[in-house]
C-alpha positions in Angstrom: 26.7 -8.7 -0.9 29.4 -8.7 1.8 28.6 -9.7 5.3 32.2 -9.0 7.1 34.2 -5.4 7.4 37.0 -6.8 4.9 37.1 -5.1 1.8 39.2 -5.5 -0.7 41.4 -3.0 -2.8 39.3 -2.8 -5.9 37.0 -2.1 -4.0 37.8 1.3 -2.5 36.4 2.6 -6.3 32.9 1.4 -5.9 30.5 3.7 -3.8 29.9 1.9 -0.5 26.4 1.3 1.4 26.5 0.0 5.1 23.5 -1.8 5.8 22.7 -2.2 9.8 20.6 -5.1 11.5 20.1 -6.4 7.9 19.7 -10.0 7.8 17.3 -10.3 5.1 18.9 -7.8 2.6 16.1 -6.4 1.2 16.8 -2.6 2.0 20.1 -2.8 0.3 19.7 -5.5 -2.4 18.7 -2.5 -5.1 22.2 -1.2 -4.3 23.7 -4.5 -4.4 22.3 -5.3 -8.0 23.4 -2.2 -9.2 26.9 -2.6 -8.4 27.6 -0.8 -5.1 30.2 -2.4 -2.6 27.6 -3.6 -0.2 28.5 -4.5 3.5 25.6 -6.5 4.9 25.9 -6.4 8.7 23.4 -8.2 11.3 23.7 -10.4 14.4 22.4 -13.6 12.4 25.4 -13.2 9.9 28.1 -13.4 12.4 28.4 -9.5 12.9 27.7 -6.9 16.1 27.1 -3.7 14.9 28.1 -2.6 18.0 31.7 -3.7 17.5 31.9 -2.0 14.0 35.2 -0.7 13.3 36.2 1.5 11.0 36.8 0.7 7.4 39.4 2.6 6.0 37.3 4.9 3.3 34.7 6.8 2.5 30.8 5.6 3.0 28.5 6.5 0.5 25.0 5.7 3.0 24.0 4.0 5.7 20.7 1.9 6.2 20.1 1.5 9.4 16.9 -1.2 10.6 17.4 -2.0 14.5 15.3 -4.1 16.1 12.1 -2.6 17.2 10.8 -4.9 20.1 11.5 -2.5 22.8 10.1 0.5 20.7 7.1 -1.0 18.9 3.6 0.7 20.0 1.8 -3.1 19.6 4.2 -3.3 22.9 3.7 -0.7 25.3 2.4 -2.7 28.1 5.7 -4.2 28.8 7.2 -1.3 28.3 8.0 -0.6 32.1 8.8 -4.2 32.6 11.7 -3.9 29.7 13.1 -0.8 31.3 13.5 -2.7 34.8 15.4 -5.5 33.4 17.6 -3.6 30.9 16.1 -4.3 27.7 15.4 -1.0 26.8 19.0 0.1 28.0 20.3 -3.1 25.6 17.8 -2.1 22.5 19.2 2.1 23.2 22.5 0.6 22.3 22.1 -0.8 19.2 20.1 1.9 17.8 23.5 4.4 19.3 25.5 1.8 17.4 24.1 2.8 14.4 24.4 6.5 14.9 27.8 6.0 15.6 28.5 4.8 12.4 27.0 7.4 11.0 28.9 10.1 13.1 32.6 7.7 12.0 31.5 8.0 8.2 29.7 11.3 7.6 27.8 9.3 4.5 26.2 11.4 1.7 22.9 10.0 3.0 21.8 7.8 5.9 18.1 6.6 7.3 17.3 4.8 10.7 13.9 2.8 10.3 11.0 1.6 13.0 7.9 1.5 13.4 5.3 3.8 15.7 6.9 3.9 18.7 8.8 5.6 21.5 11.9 5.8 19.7 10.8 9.5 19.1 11.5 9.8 22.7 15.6 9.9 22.2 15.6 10.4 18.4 12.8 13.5 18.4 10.5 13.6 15.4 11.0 11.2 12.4 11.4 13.1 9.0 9.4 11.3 7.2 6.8 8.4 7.6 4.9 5.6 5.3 3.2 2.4 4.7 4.4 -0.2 2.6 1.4 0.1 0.5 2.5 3.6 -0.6 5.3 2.1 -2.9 3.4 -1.0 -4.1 3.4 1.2 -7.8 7.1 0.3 -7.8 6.6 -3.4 -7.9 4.7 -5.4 -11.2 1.5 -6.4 -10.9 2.4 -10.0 -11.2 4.9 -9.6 -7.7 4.3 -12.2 -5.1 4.6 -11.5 -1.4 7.0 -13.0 0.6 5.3 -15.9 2.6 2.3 -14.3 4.0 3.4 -10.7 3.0 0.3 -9.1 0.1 1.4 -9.4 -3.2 2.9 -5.7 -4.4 2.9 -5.1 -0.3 -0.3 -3.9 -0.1 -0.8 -3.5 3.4 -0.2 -1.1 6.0 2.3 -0.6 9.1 3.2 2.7 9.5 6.8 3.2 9.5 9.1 5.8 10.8 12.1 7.5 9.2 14.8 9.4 10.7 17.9 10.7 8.6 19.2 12.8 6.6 17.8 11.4 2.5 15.8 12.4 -0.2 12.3 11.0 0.5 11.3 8.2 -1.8 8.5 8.8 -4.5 5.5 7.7 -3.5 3.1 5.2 -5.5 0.6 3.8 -4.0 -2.0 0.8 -4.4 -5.0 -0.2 -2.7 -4.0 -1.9 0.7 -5.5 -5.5 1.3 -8.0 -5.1 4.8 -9.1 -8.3 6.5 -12.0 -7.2 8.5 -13.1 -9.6 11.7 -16.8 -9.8 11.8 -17.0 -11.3 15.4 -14.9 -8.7 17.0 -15.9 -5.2 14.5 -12.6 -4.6 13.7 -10.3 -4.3 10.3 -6.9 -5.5 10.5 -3.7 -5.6 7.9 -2.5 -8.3 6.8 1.3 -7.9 8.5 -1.1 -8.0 11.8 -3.3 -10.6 11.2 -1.0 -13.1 10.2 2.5 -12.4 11.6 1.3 -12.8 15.4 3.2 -14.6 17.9 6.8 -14.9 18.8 8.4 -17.2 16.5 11.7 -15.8 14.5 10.0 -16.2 10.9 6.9 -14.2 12.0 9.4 -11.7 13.7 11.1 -11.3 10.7 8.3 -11.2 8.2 6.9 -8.2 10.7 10.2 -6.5 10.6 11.2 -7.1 6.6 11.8 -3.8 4.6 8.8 -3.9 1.9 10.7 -4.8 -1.6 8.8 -1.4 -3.4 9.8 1.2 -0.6 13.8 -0.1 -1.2 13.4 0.2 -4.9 11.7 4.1 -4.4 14.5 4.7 -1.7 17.4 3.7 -4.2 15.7 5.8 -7.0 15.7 8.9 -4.8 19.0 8.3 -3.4 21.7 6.6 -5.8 
């Protein structure tokens, strides 16, 4: 996978996929393996979406993952606090950034990911939603999570999809519930172990689950 706007000649033959605040790849690695000219973009690998320029050619979709800490539900009470000190206004143009793109490129398909949140608020109602358990089918039963991540992702954290794509085939296994006897309350996985603020819990929280991108590449090649 690419992480830079250069392309080369040979490569204006190959169907291209954008993929936005990507730093761990996952979304687009199905793509990548099957030979499509992947551009990898994220702060962490040197690149501002916000500064993306155009390419030259045609785009055949965009994936487009910005970060959700100003949107997230789990983060409402600070909510207020971020829209004071222009977080919100900072987190509005990244998620713009990506829209852009999509309004430069016209791609055959493009989705914009996040979960429950008040991104509705400026994007309207997603088209589609999910938990990662819903595409654990697409995965073998001997997969292994990443780090702390169920095996086959069975877990749950409703996700949000806005676009214009073929929704992804659903198959679903049995999500993995860790239930708190102290407090009466069940949590997921991706909940129970991801807390706190570090950048490997953030990103573990905010990974694409490996069996929705294989579904989402099978329903939009």
């Amino acid at each position: 996978m690419k992480n830079s706007n250069h392309i080369e000649l040979e490569d204006f033959n190959l169907k291209t996929i954008l993929s936005l605040f990507d730093h761990s790849g996952v979304w687009c690695k199905p793509y990548a393996e099957a030979g499509y000219n992947v551009i990898q973009m994220d702060l962490k690998r040197g690149q501002d979406v916000r500064l993306i320029h155009h390419l030259g050619h045609g785009v055949h979709g965009i994936l487009i993952a910005p970060p959700c800490t100003e949107f997230s539900t789990s983060g409402a009470q600070y909510w207020p606090e971020k829209d004071k000190d222009g977080r919100t206004l900072s987190a509005l143009a990244l998620v713009d950034a990506g829209l852009r793109a999509v309004a430069m490129y016209r791609p055959y398909f493009w989705a914009l990911e996040n979960p429950v949140g008040r991104l509705r608020r400026w994007l309207g109602a997603p088209a589609f939603s999910f938990n990662p358990c819903d595409y654990g089918g697409w995965l073998p039963e001997d997969h292994k999570g990443a780090g702390l991540v169920p095996a086959r992702d069975a877990y749950t954290k409703k996700t949000l999809l806005w676009g214009k794509f073929n929704p992804p085939e659903k198959k679903p296994v049995e999500p993995v519930v860790i239930r708190d006897a102290q407090r009466g309350r069940s949590y997921s996985p991706i909940h129970w172990f991801t807390g706190g603020k570090s950048e490997r819990t953030k990103e573990l929280r905010s990974m694409t689950p490996e069996g929705f991108s294989r579904a989402f590449f099978a329903s939009n090649p």
